[in-house]
VOMAR-123559 format. One record per atom (N, C-alpha, C): residue number from 1; x, y, z. Coordinates in steps of 0.001 Angstrom, whole numbers. Example, Ala and Ser with C-alpha at 12.3 -4.5 7.8 and 13.67 -1.06 7.14 Angstrom:
REM VOMAR-123559
k_X_Y_Z
1_13190_-5690_7800
1_12300_-4500_7800
1_13200_-3300_7800
2_12850_-2250_7080
2_13670_-1060_7140
2_12900_30_7870
This chain:
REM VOMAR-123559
k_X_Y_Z
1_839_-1193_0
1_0_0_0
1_880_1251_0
2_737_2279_-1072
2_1430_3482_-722
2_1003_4198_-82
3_2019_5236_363
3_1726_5723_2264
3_713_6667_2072
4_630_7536_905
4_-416_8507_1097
4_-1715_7342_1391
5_-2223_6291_602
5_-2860_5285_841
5_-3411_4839_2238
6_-2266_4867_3321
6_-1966_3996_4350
6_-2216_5206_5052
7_-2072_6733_4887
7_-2167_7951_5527
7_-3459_7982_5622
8_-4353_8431_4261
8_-5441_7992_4419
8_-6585_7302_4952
9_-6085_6169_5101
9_-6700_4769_6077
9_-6685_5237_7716
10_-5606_5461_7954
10_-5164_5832_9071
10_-5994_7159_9719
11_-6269_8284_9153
11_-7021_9180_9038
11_-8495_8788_9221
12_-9121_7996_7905
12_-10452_7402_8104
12_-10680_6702_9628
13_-9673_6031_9757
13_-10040_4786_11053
13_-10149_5715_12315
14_-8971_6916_12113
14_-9376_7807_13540
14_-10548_8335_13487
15_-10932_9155_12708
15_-12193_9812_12275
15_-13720_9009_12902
16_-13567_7541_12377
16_-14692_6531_12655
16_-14476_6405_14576
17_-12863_6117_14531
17_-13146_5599_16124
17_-13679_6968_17066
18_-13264_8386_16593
18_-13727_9144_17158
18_-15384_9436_17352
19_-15944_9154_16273
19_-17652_8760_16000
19_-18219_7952_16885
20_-17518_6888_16609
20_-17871_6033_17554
20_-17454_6117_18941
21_-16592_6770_19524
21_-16714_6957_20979
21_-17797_8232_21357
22_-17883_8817_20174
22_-19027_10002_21079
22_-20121_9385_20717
23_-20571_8102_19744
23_-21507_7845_20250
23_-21371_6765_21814
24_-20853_6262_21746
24_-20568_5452_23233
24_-20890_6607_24310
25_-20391_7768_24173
25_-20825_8841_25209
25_-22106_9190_25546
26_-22490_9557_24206
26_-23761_9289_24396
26_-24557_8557_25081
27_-24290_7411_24380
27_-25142_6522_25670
27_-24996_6303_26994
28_-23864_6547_27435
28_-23019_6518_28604
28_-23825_7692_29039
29_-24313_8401_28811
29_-24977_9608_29130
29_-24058_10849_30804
30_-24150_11738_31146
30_-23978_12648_31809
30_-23214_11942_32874
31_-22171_12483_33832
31_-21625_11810_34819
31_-22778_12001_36346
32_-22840_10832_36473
32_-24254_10886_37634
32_-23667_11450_39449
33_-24660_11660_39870
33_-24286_12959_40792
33_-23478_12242_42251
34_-23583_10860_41845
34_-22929_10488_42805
34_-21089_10123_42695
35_-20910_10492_41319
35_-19571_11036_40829
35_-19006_12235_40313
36_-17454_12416_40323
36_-17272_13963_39584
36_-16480_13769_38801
37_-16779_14190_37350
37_-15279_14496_36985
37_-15082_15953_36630
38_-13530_15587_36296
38_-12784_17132_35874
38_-11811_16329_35173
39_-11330_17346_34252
39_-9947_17240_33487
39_-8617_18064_33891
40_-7409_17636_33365
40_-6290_17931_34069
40_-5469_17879_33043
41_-4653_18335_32641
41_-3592_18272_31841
41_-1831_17998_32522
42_-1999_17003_32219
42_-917_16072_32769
42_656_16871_31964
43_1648_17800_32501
43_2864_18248_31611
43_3965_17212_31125
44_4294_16532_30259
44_4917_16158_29896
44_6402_16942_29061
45_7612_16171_29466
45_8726_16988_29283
45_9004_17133_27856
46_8371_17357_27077
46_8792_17793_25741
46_7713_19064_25403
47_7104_19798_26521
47_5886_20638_26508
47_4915_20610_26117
48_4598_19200_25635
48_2947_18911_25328
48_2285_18053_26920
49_1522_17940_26368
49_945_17859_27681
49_-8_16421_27988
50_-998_15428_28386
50_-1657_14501_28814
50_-2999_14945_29750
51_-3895_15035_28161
51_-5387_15050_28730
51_-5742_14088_29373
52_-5820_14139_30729
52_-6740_12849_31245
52_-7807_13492_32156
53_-8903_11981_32297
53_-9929_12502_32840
53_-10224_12166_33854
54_-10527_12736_35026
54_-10678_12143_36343
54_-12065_11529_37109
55_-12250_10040_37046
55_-13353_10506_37606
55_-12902_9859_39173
56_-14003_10411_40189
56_-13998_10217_41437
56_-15449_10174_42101
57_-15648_9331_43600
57_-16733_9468_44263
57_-17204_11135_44892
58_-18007_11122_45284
58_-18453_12899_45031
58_-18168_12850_46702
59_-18295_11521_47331
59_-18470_11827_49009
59_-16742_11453_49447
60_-15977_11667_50380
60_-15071_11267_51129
60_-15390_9745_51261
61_-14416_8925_51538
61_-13824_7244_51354
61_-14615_7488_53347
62_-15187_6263_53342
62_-15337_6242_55226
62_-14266_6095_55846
63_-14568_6680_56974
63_-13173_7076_57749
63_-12597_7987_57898
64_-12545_8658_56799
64_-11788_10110_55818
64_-10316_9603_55661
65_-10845_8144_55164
65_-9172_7379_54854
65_-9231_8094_53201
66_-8043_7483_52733
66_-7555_8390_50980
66_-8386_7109_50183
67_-8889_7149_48757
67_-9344_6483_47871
67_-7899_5972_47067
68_-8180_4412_46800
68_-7049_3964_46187
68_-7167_4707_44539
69_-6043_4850_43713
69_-5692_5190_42442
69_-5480_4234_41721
70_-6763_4319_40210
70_-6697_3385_39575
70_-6783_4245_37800
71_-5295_3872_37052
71_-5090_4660_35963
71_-5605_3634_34655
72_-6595_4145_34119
72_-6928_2854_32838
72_-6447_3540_31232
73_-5372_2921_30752
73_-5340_3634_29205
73_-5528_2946_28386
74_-6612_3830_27131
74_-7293_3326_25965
74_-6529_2664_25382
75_-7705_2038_24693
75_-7007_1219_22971
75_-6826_1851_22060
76_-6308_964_21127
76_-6554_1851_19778
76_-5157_1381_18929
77_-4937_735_18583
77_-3842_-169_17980
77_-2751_542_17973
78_-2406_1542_19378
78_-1842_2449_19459
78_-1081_3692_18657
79_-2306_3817_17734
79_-2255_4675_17043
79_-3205_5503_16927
80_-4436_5482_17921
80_-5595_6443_18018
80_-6347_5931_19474
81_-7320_6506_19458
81_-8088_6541_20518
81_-7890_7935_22148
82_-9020_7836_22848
82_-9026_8822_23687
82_-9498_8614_24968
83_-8822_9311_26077
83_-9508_8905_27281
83_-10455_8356_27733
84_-11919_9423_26801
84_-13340_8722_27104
84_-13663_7259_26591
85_-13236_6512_26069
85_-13072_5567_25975
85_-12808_4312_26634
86_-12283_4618_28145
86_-12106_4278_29224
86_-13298_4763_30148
87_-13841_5590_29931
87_-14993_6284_31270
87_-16062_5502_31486
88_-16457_4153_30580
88_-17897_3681_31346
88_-17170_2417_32506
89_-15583_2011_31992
89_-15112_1231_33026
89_-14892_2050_34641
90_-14385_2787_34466
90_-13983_4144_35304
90_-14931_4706_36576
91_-16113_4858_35873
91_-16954_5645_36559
91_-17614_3921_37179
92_-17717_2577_36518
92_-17790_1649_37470
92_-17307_1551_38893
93_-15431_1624_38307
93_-14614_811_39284
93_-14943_2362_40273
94_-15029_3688_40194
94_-15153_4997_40696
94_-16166_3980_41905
95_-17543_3885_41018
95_-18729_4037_41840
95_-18789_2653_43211
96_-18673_1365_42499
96_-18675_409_43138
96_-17214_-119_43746
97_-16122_595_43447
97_-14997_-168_44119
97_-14388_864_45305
98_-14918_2590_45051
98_-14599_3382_45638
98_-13453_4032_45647
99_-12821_4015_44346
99_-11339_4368_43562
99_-11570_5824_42979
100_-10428_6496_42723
100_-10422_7678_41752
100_-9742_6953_40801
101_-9970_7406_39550
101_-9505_6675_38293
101_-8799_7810_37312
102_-8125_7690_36948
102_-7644_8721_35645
102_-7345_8051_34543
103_-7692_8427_33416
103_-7602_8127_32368
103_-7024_9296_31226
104_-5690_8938_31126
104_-4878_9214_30767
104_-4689_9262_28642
105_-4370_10565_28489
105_-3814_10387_27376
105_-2984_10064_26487
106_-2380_9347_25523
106_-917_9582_25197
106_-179_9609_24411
107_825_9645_23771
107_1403_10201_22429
107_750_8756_20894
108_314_8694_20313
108_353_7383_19062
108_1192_7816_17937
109_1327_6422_17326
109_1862_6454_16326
109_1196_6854_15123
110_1847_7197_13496
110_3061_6948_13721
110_3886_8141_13641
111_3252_9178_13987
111_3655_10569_14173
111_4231_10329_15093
112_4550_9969_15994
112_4990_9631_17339
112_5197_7873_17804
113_6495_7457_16818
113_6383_5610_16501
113_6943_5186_18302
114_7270_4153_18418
114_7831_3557_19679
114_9225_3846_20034
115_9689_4435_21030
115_8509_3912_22154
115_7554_5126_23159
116_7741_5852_21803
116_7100_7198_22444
116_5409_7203_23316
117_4511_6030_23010
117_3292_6053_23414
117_3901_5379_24881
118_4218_4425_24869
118_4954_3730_26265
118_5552_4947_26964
119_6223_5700_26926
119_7126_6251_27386
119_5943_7743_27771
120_5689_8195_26658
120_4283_9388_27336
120_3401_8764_28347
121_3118_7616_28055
121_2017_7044_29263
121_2664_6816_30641
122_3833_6478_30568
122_4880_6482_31887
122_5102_7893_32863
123_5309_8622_31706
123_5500_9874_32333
123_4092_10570_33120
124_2826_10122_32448
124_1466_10504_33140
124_1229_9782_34011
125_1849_8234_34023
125_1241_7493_35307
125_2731_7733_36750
126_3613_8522_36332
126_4876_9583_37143
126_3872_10529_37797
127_3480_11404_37054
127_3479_12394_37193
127_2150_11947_38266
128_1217_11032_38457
128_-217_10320_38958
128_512_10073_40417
129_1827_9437_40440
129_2086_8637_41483
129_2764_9869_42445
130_2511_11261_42248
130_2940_11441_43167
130_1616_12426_43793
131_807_12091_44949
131_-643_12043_45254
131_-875_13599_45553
132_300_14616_45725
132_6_16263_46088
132_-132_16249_44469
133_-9_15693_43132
133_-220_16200_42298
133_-2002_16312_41908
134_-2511_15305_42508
134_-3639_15413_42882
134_-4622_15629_43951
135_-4148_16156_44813
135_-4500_15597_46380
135_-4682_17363_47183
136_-3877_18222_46184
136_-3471_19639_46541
136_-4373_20394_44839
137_-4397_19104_43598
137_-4530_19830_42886
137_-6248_19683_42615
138_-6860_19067_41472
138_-8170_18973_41374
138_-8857_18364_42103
139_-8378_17197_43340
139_-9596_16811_44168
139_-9293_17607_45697
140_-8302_19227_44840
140_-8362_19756_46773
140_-10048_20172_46329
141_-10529_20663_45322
141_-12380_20670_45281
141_-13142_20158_45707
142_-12868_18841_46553
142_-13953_18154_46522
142_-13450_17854_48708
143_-14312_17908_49372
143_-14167_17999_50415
143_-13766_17004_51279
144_-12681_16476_51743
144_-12010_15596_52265
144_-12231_14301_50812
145_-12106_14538_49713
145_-11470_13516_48730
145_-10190_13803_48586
146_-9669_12088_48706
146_-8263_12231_48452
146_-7545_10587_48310
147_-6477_10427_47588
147_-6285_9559_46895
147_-4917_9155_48184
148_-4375_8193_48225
148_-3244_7439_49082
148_-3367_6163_48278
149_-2004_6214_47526
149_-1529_4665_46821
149_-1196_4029_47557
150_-1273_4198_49013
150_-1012_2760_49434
150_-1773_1821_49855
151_-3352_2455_49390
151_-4099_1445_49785
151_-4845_590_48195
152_-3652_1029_47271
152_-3912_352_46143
152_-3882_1618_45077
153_-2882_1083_43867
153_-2183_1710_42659
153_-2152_1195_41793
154_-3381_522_40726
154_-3526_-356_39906
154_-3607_480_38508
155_-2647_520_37847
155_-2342_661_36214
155_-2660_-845_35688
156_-4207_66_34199
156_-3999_-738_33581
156_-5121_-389_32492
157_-5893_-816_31180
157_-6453_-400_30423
157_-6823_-1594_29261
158_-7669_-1353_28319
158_-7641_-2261_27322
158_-7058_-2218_25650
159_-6485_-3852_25679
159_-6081_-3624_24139
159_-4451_-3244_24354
160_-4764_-1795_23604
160_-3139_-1457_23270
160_-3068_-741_24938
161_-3843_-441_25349
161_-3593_238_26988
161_-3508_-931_27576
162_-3959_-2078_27642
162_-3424_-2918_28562
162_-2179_-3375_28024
163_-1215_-3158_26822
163_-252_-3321_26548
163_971_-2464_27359
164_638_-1128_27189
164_1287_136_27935
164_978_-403_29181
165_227_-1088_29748
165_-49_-846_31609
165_1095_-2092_31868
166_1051_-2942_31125
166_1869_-3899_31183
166_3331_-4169_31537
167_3623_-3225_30167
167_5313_-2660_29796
167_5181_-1563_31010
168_4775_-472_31292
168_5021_301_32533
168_5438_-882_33945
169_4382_-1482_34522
169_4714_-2680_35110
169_6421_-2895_35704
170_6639_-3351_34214
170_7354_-4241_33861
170_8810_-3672_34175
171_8766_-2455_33278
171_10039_-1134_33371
171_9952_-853_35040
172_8684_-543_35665
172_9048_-263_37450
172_9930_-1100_37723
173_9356_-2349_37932
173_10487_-3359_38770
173_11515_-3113_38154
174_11640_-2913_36986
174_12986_-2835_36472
174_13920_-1829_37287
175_13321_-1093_37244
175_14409_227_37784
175_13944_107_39201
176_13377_-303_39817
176_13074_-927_41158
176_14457_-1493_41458
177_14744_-2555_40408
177_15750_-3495_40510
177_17178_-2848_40371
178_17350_-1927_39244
178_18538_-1267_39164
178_18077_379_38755
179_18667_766_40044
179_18066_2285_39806
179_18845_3124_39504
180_20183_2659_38239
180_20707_3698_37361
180_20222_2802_36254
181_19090_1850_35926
181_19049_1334_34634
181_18385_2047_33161
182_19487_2457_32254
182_18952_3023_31048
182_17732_2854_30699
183_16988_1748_30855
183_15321_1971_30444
183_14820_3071_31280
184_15014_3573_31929
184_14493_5108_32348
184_15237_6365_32402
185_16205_6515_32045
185_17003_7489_31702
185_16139_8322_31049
186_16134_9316_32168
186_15649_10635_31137
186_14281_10985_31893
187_13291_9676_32245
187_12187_9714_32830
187_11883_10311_34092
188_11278_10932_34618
188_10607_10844_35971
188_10812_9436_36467
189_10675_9191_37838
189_10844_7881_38362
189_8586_7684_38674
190_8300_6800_39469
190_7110_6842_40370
190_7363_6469_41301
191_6784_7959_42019
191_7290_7852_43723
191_6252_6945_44483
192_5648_5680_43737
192_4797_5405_44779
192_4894_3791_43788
193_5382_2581_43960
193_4894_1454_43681
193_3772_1349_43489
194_3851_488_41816
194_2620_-176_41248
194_2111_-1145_42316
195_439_-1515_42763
195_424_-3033_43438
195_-615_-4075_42490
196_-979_-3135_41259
196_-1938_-4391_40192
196_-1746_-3558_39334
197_-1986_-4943_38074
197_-2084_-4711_36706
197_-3583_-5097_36249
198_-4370_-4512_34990
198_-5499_-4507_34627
198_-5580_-4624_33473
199_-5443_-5967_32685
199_-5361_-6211_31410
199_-6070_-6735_30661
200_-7280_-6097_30126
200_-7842_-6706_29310
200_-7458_-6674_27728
201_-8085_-7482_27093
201_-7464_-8191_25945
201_-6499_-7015_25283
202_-4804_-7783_26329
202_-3566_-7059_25563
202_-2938_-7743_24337
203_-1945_-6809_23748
203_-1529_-7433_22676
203_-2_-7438_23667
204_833_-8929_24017
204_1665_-8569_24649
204_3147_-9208_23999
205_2829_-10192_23187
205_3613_-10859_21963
205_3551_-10300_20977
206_4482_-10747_19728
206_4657_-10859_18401
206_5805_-11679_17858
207_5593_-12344_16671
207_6213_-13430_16198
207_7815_-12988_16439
208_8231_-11899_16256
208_9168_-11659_16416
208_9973_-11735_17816
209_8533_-11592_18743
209_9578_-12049_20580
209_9834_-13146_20603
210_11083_-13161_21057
210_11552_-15062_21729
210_10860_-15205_22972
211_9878_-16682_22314
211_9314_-17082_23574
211_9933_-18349_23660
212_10046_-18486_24996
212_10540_-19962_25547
212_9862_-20564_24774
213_10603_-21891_24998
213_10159_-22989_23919
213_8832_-23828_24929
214_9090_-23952_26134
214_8148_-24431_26359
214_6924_-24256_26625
215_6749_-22094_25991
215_5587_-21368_25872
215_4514_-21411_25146
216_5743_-21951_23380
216_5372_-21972_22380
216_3929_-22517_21907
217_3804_-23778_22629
217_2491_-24372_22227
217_1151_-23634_22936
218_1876_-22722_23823
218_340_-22088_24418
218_-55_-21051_23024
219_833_-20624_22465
219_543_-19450_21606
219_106_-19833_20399
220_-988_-19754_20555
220_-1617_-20344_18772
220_-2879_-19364_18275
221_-3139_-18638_18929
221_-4290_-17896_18658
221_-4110_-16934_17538
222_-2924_-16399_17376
222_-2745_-15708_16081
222_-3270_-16587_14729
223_-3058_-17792_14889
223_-3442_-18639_13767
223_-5041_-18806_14345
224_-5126_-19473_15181
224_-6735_-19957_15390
224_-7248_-19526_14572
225_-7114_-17798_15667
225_-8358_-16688_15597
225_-7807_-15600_14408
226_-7233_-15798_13254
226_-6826_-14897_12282
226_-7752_-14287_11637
227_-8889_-15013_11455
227_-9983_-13852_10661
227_-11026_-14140_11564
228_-10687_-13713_12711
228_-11761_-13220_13851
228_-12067_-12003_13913
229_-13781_-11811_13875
229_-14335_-10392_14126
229_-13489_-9397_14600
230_-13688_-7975_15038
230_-13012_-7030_15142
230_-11450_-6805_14958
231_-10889_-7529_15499
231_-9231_-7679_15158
231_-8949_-9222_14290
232_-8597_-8740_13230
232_-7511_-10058_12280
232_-5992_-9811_12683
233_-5199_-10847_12667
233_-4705_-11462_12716
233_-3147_-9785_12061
234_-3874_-9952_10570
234_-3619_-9217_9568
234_-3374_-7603_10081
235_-4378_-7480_10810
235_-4784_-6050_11319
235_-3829_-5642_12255
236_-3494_-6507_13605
236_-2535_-6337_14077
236_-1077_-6241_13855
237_-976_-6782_12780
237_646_-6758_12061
237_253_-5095_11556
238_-270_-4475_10856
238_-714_-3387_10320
238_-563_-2425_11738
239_-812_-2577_12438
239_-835_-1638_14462
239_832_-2106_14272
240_1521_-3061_14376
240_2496_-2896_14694
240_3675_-2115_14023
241_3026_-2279_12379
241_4429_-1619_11044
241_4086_-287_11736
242_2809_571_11875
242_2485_1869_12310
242_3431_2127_13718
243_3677_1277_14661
243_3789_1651_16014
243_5555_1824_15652
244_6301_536_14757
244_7743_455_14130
244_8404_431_15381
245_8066_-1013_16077
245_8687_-1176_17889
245_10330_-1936_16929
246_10817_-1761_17944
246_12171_-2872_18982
246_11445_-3738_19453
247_11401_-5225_18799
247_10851_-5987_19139
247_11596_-7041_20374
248_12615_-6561_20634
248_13814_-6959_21424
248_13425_-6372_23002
249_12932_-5309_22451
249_12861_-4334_23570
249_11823_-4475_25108
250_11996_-4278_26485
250_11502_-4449_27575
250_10191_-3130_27569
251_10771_-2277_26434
251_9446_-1039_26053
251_8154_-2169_25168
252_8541_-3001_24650
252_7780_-3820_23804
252_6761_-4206_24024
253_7377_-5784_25379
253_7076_-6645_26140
253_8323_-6521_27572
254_6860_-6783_28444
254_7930_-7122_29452
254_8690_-8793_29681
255_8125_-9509_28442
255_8781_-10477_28634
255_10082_-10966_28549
256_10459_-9593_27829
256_11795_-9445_27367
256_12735_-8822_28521
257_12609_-8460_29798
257_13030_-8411_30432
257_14052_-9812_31264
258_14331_-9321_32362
258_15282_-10412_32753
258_14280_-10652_34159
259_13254_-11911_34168
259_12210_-11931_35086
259_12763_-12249_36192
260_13962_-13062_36659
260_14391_-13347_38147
260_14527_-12075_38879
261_14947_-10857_38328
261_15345_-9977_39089
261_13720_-8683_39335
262_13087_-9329_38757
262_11704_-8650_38873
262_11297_-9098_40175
263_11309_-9951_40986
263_10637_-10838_41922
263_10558_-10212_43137
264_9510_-9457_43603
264_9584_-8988_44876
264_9310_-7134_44658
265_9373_-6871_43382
265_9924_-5498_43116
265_8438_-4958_41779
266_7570_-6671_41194
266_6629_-6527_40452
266_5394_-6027_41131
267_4402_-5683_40561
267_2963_-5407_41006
267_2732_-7026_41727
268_2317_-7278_42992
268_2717_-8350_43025
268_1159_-8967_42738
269_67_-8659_41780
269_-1183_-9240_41383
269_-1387_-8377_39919
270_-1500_-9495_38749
270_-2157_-9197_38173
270_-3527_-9704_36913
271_-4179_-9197_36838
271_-5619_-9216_36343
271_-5491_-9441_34978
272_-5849_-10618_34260
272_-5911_-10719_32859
272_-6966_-11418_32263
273_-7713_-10197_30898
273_-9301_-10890_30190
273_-8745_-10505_28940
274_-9107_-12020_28945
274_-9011_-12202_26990
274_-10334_-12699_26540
275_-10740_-12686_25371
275_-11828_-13439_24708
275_-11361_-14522_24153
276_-12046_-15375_24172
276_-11670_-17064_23414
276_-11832_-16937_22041
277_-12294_-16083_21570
277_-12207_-15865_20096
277_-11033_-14640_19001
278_-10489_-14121_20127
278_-10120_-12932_19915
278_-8314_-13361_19294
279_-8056_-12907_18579
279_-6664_-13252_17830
279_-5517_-13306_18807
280_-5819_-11944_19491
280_-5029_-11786_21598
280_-4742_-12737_22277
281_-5635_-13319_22269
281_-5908_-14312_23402
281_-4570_-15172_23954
282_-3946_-15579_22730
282_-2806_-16269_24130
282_-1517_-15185_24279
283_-1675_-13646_24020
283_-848_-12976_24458
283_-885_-13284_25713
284_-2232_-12779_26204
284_-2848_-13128_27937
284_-2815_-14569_28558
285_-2579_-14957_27645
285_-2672_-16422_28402
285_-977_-16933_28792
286_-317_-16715_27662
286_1313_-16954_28059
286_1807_-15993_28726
287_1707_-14648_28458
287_2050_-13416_29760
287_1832_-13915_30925
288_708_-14459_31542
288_309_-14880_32884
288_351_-16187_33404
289_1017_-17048_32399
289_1584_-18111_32682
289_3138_-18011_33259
290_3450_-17549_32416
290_5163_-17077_32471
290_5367_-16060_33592
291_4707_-15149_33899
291_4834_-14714_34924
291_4561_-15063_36301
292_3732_-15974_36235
292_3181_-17136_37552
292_4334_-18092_37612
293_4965_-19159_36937
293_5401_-19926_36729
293_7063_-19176_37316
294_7144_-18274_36811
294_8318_-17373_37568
294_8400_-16947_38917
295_7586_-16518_39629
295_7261_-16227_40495
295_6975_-14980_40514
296_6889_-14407_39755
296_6898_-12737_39421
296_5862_-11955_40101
297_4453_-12666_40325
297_3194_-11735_40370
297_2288_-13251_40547
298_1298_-12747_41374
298_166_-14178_41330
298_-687_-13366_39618
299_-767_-14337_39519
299_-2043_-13997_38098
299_-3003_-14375_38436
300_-4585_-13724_37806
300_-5612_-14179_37597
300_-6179_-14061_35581
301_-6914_-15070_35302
301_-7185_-14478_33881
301_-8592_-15017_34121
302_-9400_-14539_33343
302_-10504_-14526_32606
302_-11135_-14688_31237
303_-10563_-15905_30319
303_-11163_-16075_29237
303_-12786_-16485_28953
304_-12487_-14930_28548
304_-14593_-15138_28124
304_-14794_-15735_27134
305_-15779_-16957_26845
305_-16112_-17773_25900
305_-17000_-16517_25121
306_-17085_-16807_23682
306_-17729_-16692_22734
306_-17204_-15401_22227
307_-16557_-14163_23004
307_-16019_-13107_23125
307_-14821_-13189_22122
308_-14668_-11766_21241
308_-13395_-11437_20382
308_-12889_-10238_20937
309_-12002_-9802_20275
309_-11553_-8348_20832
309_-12265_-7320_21450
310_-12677_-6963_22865
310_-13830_-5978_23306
310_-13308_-7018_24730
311_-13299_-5591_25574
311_-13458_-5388_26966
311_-14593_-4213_27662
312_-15059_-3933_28425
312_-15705_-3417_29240
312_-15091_-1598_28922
313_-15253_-1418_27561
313_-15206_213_27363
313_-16223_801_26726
314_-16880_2109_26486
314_-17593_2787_26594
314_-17901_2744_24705
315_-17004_2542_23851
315_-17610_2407_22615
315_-19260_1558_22411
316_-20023_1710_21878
316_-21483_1091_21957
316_-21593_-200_21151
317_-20289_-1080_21494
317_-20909_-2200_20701
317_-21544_-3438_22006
318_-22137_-4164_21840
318_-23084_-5049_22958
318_-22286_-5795_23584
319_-21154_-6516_23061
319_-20140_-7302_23597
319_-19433_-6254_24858
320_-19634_-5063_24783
320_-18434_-4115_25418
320_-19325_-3885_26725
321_-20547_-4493_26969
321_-21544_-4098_27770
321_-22671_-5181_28740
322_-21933_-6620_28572
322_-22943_-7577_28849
322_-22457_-7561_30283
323_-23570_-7939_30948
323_-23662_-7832_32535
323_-22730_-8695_33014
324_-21807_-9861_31928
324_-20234_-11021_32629
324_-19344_-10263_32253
325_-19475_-9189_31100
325_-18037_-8812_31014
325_-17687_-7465_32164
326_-18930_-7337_32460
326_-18938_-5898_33450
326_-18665_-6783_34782
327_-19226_-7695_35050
327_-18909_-8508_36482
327_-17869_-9124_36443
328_-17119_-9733_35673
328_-15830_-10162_35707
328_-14577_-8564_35860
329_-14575_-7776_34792
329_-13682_-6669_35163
329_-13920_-6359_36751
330_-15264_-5662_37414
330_-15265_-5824_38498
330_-14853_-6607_39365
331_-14842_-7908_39278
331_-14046_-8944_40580
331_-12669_-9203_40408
332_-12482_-8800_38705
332_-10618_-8633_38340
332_-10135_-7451_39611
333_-10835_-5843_38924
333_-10314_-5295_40039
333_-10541_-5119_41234
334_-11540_-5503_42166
334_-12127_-5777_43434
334_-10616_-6627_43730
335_-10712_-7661_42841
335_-9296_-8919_43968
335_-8120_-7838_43540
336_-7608_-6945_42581
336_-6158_-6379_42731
336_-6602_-5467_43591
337_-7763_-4740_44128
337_-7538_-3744_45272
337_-7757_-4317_46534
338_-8241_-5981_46736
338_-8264_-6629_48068
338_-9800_-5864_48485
339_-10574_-5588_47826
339_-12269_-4830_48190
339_-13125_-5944_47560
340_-14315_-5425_48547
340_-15393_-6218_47838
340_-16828_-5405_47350
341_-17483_-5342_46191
341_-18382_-4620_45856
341_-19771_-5640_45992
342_-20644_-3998_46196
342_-22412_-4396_45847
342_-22601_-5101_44963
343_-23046_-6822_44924
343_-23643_-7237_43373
343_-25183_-7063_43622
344_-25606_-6455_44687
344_-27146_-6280_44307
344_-27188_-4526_43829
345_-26117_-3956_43677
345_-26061_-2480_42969
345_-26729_-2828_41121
346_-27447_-1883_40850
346_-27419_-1627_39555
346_-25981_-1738_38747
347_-25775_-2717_37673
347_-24809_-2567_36679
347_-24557_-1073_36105
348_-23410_-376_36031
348_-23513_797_35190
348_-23531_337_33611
349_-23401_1180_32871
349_-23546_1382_31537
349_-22001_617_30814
């Protein structure tokens, strides 16, 4: 395809996904009064900046203890997509888990190729972890609301955001582990440890990572599920020429890291939903094998039968909205924040 061609395409597909999230807004309708949001512009060191959106409970946490921080970033074959896109999960985990959530913006490709989206999203979930950035700034509005990561700091998002929540992860312990290590050179650090990851259907492989050999046979879903609904097979190679990674690289996958020295220093829980139909699917399934099997992190996963690419986000397709995929994300993050929610509450949207 020639690039004006491929420019084009690229153009159309943002255009549509943007349509389609304001209609998802739509239906998602008004933020209800028992939540707030506001927006914030997150500074990033090259002087652009990270729209994200905050939502939060409107009353103080009981006790007038701090609300745990939970950062979710969009999909979008990391080359499009936008905060609101994340807000019907958000204003869930907000309402029933009792979290402030931000949803974060961040650089795509291929105006901005790899590992610049990884690396902008790092710097917003930096700039998150340190709690006077919020705590003094937009929720000093709201009257004894206030956020303390230590009662839970779960990065994580769907798709290509649960890819970024992943690799962030992954890079902490890293420099956890060696704290002059070049994968952060240059970065902000986070002054506050990750304690969960939130991954729904990530893309966390490609043919090009070395996977152990004795991984290999878990990974077949690229073939299975190749001309599976919403994401082919095809499509994702197309997200990746756009994104133009280091496939070598610990910005990639964190599998490519050196996992013994992660141990003790990882999120030590994390949350993984794939669909059984979805081309993804054994990204999530060997990520959380390999990382269990290591000792790295306890895993949980969630393969939803009949399900393809679609997690619990605010775009209006029906799969993105059924009362298991909304109750499973919920008990994903209920067990990484150690809480338990209302199941006789109304489902949100």
């Amino acid at each position: 395809m020639a690039a004006s061609d491929e420019a084009e395409e690229l153009a159309q597909g943002r255009e549509w996904m943007r349509d389609f999230a304001e209609a998802g807004m739509d239906q998602l309708g008004p933020c209800p009064p028992h939540l707030v949001e506001s927006t914030v512009e997150i500074p990033l060191q090259d002087g652009t900046s990270s729209r994200t959106v905050i939502t939060r409970p409107a009353s103080p946490a009981p006790n007038r203890e701090g609300y745990p921080l939970v950062v979710l970033l969009f999909g979008g074959g990391w080359s499009g997509g936008m905060p609101e896109m994340m807000l019907a999960p958000a204003r869930g985990f907000a309402a029933l888990l009792g979290a402030v959530v931000a949803c974060p913006s961040y650089k795509v490709a291929p105006e901005d190729p790899f590992p610049a989206p990884m690396q902008s999203a790092w710097e917003a979930v930096a700039w998150l972890s340190r709690p006077d950035n919020l705590n003094r700034g937009v929720l000093a509005e709201g009257d004894g609301v206030f956020i303390d990561p230590s009662r839970g700091f779960v990065v994580g998002g769907a798709s290509a955001g649960a890819h970024i929540a992943a690799v962030i992860a992954g890079i902490s312990a890293a420099a956890a582990a060696d704290e002059g290590s070049e994968l952060v050179r240059g970065l902000a650090p986070l002054r506050h440890p990750l304690t969960g990851v939130f991954a729904s259907v990530p893309a966390l492989l490609a043919e090009a990572v070395a996977l152990p050999a004795e991984y290999a046979p878990l990974w077949t879903s690229r073939v299975d599920n190749a001309d599976a609904l919403v994401m082919k097979t095809e499509q994702m190679h197309a997200c990746e020429k756009r994104l133009a990674p280091d496939f070598g690289s610990p910005w990639f996958s964190p599998l490519n890291l050196d996992l013994r020295s992660l141990k003790g220093r990882h999120p030590p829980r994390v949350y993984l939903q794939a669909g059984e139909l979805d081309c993804l699917r054994d990204d999530a399934v060997v990520y959380g094998r390999i990382m269990s099997d290591n000792g790295v992190s306890e895993t949980r996963i969630d393969v939803v039968k009949d399900l393809g690419h679609i997690g619990w986000v605010t775009l209006p397709v029906p799969d993105a909205h059924t009362d298991q995929i909304k109750t499973t994300s919920l008990d994903g993050m209920a067990w990484l924040l150690q809480k338990d929610w209302d199941r006789d509450q109304e489902l949100p949207y």
